[in-house]
RODO-2510 file (C-alpha; in nm, 4 decimals, decimal comma):
residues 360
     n   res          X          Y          Z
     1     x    11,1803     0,3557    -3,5707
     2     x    11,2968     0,2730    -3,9480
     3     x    11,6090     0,4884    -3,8663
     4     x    11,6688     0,3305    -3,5462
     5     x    11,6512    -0,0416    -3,7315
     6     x    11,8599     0,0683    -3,9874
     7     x    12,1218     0,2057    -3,7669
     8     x    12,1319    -0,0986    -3,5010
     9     x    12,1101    -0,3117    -3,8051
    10     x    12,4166    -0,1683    -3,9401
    11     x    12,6735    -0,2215    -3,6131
    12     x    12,5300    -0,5870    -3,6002
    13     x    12,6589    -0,6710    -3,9509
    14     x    12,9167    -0,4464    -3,9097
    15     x    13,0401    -0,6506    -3,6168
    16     x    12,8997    -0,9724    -3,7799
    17     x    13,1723    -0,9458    -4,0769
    18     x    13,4694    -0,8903    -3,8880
    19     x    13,3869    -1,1371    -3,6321
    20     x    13,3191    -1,4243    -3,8777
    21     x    13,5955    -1,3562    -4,0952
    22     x    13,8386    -1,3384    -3,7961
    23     x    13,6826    -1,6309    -3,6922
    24     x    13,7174    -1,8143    -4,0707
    25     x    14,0349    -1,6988    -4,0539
    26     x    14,2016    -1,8354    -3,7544
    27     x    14,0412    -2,1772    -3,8350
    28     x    14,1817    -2,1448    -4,1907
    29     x    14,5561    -2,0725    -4,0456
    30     x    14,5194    -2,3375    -3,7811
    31     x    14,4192    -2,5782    -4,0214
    32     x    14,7169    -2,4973    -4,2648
    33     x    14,9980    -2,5093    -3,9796
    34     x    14,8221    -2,8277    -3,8646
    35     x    14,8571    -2,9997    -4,2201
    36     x    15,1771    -2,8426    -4,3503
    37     x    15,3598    -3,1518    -4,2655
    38     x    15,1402    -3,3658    -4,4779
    39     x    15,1565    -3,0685    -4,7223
    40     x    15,5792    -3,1445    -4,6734
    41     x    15,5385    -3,5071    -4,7433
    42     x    15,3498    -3,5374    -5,0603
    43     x    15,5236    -3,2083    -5,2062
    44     x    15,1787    -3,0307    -5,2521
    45     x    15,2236    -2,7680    -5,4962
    46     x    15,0715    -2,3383    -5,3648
    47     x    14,7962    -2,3023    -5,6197
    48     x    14,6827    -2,7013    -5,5251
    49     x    14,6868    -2,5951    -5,1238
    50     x    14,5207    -2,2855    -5,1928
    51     x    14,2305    -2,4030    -5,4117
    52     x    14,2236    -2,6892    -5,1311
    53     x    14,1506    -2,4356    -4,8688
    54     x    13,8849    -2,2331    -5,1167
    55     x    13,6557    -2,5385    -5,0973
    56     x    13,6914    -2,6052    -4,7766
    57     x    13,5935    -2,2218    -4,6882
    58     x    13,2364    -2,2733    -4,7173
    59     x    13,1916    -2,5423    -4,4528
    60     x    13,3874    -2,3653    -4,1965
    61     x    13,1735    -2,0797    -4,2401
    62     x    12,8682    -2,2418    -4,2482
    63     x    12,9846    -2,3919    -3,9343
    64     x    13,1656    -2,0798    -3,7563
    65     x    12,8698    -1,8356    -3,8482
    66     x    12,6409    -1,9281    -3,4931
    67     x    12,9498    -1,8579    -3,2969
    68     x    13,0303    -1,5000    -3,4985
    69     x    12,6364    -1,4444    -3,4493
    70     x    12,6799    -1,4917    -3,1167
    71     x    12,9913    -1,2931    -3,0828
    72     x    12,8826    -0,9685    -3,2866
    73     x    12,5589    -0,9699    -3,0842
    74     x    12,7463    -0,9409    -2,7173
    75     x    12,9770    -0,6942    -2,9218
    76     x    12,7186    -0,4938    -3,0782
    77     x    12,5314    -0,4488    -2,7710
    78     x    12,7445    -0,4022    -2,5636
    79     x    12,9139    -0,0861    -2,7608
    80     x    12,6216     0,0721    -2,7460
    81     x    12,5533     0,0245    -2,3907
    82     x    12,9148     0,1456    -2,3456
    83     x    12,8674     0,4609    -2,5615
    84     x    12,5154     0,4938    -2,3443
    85     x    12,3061     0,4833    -2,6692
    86     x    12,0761     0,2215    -2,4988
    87     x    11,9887     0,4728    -2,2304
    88     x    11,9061     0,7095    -2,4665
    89     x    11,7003     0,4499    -2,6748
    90     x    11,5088     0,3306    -2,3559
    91     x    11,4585     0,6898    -2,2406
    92     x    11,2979     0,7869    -2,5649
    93     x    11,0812     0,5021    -2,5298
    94     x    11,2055     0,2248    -2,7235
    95     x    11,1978    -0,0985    -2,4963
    96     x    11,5130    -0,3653    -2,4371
    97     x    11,2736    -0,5897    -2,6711
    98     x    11,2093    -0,3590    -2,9258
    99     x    11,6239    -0,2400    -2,9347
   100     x    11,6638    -0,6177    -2,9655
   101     x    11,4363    -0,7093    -3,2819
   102     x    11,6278    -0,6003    -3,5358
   103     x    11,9304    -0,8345    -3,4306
   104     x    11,6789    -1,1279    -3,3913
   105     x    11,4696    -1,0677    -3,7271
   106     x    11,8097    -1,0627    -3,9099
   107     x    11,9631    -1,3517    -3,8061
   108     x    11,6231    -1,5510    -3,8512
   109     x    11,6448    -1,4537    -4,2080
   110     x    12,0603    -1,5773    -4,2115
   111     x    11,9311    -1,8996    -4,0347
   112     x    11,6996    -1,9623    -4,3340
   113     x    11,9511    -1,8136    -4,5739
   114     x    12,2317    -2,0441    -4,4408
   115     x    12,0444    -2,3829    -4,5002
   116     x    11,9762    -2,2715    -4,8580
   117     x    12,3233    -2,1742    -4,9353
   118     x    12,4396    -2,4839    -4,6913
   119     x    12,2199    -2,7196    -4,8651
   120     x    12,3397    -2,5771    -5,2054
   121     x    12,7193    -2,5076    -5,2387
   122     x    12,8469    -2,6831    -4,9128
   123     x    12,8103    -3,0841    -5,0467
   124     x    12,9685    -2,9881    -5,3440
   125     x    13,2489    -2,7959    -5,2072
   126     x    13,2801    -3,0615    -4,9466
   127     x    13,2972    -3,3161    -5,2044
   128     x    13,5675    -3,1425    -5,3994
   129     x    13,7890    -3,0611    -5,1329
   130     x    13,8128    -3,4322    -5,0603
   131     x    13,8925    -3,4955    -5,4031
   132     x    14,1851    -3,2174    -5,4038
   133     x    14,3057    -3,3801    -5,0397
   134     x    14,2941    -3,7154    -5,1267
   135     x    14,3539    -3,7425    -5,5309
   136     x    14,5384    -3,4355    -5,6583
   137     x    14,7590    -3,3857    -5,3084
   138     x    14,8411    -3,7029    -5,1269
   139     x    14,7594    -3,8707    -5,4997
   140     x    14,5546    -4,1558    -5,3989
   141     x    14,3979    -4,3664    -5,6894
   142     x    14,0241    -4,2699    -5,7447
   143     x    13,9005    -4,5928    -5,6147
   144     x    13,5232    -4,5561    -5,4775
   145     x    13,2284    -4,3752    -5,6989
   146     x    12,9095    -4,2947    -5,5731
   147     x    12,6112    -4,3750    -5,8239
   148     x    12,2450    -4,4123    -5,8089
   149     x    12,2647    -4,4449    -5,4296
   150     x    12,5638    -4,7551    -5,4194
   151     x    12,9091    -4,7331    -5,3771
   152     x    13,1571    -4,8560    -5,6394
   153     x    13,4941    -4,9838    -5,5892
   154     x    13,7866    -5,0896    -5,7875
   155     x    13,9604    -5,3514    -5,5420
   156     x    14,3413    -5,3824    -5,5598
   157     x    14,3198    -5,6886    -5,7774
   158     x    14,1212    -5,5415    -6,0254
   159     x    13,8144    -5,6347    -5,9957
   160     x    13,4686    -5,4038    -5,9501
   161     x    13,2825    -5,3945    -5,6301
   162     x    12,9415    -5,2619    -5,5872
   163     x    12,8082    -5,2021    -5,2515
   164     x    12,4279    -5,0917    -5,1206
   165     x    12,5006    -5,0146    -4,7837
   166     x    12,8723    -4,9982    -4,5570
   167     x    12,9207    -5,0139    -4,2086
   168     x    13,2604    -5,0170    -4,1299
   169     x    13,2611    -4,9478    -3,7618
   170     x    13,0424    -5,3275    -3,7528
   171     x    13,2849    -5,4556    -4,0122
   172     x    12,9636    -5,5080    -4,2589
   173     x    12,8932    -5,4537    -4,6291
   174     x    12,5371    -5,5291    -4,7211
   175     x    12,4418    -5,5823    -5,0728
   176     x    12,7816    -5,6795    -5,2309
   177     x    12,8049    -5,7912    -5,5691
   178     x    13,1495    -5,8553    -5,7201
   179     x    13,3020    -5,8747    -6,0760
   180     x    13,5990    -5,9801    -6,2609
   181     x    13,6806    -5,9324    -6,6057
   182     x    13,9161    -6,0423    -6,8725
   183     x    14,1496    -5,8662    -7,0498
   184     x    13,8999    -5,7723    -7,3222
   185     x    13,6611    -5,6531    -7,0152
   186     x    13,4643    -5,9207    -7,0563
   187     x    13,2892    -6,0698    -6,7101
   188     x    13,4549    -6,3798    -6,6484
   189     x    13,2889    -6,3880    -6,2645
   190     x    13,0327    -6,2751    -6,0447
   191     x    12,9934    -6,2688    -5,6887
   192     x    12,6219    -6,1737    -5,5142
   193     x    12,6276    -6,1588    -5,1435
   194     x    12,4048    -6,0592    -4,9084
   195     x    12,7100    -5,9519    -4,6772
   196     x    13,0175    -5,9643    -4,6448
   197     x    13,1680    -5,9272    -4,3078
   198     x    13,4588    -5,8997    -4,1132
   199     x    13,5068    -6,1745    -3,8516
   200     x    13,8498    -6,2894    -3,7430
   201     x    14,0748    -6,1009    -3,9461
   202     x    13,8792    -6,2282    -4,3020
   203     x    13,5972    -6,1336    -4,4882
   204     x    13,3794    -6,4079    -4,4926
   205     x    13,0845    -6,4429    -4,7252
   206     x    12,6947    -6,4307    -4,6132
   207     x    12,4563    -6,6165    -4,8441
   208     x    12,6719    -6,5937    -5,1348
   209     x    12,6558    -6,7100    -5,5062
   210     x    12,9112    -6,7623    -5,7384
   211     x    12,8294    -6,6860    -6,1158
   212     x    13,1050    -6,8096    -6,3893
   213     x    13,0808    -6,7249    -6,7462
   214     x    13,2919    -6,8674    -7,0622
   215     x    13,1767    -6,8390    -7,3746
   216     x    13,0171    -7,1165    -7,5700
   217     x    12,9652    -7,2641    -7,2288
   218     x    12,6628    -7,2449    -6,9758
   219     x    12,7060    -7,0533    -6,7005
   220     x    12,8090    -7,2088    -6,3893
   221     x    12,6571    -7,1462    -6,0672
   222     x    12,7910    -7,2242    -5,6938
   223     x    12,6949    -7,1466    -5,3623
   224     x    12,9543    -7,0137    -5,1482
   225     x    12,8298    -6,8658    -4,8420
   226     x    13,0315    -6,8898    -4,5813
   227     x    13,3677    -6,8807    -4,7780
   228     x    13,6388    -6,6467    -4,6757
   229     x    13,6755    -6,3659    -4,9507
   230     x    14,0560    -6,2655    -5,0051
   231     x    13,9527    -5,8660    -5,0055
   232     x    14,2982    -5,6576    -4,9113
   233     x    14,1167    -5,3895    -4,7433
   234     x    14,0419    -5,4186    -4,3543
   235     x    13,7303    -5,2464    -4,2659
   236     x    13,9076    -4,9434    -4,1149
   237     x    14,0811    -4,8612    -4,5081
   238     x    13,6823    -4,9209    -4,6454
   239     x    13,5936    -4,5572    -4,3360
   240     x    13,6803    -4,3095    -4,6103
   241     x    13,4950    -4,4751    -4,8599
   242     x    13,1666    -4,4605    -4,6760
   243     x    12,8670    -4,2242    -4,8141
   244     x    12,9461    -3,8814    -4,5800
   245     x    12,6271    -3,7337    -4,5283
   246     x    12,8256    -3,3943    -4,5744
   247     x    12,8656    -3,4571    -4,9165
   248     x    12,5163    -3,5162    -4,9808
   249     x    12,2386    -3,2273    -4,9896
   250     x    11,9427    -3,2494    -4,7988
   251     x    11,6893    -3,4160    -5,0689
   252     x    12,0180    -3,6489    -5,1406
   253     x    12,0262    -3,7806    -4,7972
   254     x    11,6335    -3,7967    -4,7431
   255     x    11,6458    -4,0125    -5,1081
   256     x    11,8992    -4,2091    -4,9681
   257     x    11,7645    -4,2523    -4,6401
   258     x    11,4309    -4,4226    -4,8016
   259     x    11,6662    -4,6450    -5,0064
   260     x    11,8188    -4,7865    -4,7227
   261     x    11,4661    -4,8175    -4,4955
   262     x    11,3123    -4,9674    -4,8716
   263     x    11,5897    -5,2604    -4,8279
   264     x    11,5795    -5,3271    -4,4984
   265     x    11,9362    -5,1412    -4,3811
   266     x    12,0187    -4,9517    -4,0966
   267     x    11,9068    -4,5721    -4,1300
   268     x    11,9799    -4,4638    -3,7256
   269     x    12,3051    -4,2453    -3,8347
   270     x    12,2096    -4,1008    -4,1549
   271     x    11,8287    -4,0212    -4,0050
   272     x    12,0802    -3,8430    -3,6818
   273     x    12,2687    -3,6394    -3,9837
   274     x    11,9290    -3,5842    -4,1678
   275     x    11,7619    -3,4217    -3,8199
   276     x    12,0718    -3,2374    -3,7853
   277     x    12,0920    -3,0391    -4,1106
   278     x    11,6887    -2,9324    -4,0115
   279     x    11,8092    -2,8415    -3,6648
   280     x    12,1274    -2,6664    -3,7975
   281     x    11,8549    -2,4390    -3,9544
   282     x    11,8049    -2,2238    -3,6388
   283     x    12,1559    -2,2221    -3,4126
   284     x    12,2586    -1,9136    -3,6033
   285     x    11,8834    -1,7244    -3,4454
   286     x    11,9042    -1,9258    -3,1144
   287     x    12,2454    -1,8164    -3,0446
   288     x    12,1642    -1,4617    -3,1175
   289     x    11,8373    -1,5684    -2,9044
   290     x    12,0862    -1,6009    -2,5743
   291     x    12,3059    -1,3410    -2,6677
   292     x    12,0879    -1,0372    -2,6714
   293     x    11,9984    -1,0958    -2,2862
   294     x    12,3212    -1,1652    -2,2149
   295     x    12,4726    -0,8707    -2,3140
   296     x    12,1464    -0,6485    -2,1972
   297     x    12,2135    -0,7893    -1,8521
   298     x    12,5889    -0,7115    -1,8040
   299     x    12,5671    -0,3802    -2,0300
   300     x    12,7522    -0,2154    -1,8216
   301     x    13,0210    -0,4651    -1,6978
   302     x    13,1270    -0,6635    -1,9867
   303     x    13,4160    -0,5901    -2,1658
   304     x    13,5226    -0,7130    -2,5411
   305     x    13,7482    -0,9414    -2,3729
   306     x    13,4625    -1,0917    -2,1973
   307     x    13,2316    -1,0909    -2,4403
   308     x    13,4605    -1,2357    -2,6800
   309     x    13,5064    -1,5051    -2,3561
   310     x    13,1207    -1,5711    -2,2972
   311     x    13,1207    -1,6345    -2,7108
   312     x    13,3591    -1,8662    -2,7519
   313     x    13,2451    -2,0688    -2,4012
   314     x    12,8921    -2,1149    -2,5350
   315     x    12,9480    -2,2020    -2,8957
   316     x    13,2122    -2,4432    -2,7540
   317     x    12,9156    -2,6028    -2,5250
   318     x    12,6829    -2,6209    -2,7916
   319     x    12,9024    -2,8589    -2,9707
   320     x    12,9965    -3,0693    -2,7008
   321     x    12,6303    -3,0995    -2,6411
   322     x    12,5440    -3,1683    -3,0163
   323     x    12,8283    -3,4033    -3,0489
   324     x    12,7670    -3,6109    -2,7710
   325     x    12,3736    -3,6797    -2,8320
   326     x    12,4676    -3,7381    -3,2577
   327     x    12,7314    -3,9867    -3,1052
   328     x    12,4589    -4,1260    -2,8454
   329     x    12,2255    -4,1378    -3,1535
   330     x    12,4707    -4,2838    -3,3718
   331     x    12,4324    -4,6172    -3,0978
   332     x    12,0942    -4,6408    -3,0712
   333     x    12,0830    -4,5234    -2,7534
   334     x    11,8210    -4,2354    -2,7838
   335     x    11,6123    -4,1136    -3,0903
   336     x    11,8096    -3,9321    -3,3974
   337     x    11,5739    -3,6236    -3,3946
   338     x    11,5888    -3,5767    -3,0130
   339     x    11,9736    -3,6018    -3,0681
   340     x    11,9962    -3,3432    -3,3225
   341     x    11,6861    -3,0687    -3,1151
   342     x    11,8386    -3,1217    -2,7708
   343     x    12,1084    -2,8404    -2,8160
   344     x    11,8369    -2,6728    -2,9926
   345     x    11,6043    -2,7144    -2,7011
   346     x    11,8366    -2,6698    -2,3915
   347     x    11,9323    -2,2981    -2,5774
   348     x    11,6279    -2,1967    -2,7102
   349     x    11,4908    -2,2552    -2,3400
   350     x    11,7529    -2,0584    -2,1671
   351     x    11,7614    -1,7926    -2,3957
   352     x    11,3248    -1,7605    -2,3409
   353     x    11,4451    -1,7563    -2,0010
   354     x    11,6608    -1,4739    -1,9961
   355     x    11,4775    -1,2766    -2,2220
   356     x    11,1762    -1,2927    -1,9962
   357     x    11,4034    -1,2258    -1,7065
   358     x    11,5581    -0,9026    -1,8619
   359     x    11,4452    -0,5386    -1,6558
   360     x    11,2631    -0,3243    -1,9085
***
């Protein structure tokens, strides 16, 4: 039995490596062609492109790898049905369920694997191919800093920003304190806000203070809540400078997550992208979970062609059917963790399904 492991073992990562680095592949020569004219525009220099695509390498195969699971498991299978090995496995005695485990113990140990490396090199590769993108290629001024949990912004006036909690879709920064300085970066001002939100084309101020220093003097104070704020960015410029939850590791987000519930913010969309980095865990086993009876039931039909079809249509599913509950979540329409388990659930349950259905 060791032998036959070893040797079904060995097609399945065989065809696992040249499936997902086709797969990487393609995505990584779409995604050039796609940006070459913004490439053109800002007159991005070879090495800055190509280190641009080396960090974005590891998301797209953390996100591709379900799909080449899926793929080299119809493949695998499917060869050796082809080639009549699995009538010579089942006539020896080995059962369709036992010819199957070493495919499924695998990629339950990638699944695992995956969330560890994911959760480890992903953020920061994520976060650095934003930086290359948005500072070193298009050469944007580094204008928003995540620290201790708040975001920090140097407005086009030149004064300092500091931010607990953005919404831009709503229009709404929670939490906003504001400073100006002199020229000897001395604070001349200070702004605390509890909001500050968009309403008719202005920023208005929500239970504001004013705070003005001079020195030798006493410090002024002045309510101004309600008063329009003259901030240059509309709440579509302030998108990109919102905390992406794919920047941020899994302890990151949890840490931020009880920030925002410990202040009384919103935590619907980052508890969605929290559920979905635990679900993310096991698409990578589930969709090797629904390929193995796949390709057991049509061992004798299926083609590569077909299987490469069948691969493609149900990874392609899957993310319609993520997508759309996250989104759903997003809007408070239905929980975050039964948004981010219901692709998880839907596949896991067909797979059982045709697994149990399978002749032996």
């Amino acid at each position: 039995m060791r032998i036959l492991n070893r040797y079904i073992l060995r097609e399945f990562l065989k065809f696992l490596s040249l499936s997902l680095t086709a797969l990487v592949g393609i995505y990584l020569v779409v995604d050039f062609f796609e940006r070459l004219d913004n490439f053109n525009e800002f007159h991005a220099r070879g090495s800055h492109i190509a280190i641009y695509f080396l960090y974005e390498t590891p998301k797209v195969v953390f996100l591709l790898l379900p799909i080449a699971v899926l793929l080299a498991t119809i493949l695998c299978i499917g060869l050796l049905a082809k080639n009549s090995e699995i009538i010579a496995m089942r006539a020896g005695g080995v059962s369709l369920y036992r010819i199957a485990m070493p495919i499924l113990v695998s990629t339950f140990i990638l699944s695992i694997f995956s969330f560890w490396a994911n959760d480890l090199f992903v953020p920061y590769a994520n976060r650095q191919a934003t930086y290359m993108k948005e500072q070193v290629i298009e050469k944007k001024p580094a204008r928003g800093v995540l620290q201790a949990n708040k975001v920090w912004l140097k407005l086009s006036d030149g004064k300092i920003m500091n931010i607990e909690y953005m919404d831009s879709e709503k229009g709404k920064l929670s939490g906003v304190s504001i400073f100006s300085f002199d020229t000897g970066f001395h604070i001349q001002e200070r702004i605390e806000a509890a909001a500050l939100e968009w309403k008719e084309g202005a920023w208005i101020l929500q239970d504001a203070v004013r705070y003005r220093f001079k020195a030798g003097e006493p410090t002024t104070v002045e309510t101004i809540s309600g008063a329009t704020y003259p901030l240059a960015e509309k709440p579509s410029a302030l998108k990109a400078m919102e905390i992406n939850p794919e920047e941020m590791s899994f302890g990151q987000l949890r840490k931020y997550i009880a920030t925002l519930k410990a202040r009384g913010y919103s935590t619907v969309k980052y508890s969605a992208d929290l559920h979905g980095k635990v679900a993310f865990i096991f698409v990578t086993f589930i969709m090797s979970l629904v390929a193995v009876p796949l390709a057991l039931k049509n061992i004798r039909t299926s083609g590569i062609g077909t299987g490469v079809g069948l691969s493609i249509l149900i990874g392609f599913s899957y993310w319609v059917i993520y997508s759309v509950s996250i989104s759903l979540a997003y809007s408070g329409r239905i929980p975050p963790i039964f948004a981010a388990w219901l692709g998880n659930i839907l596949y896991i349950s067909g797979g059982a399904y045709l697994m149990m259905s399978v002749k032996q």
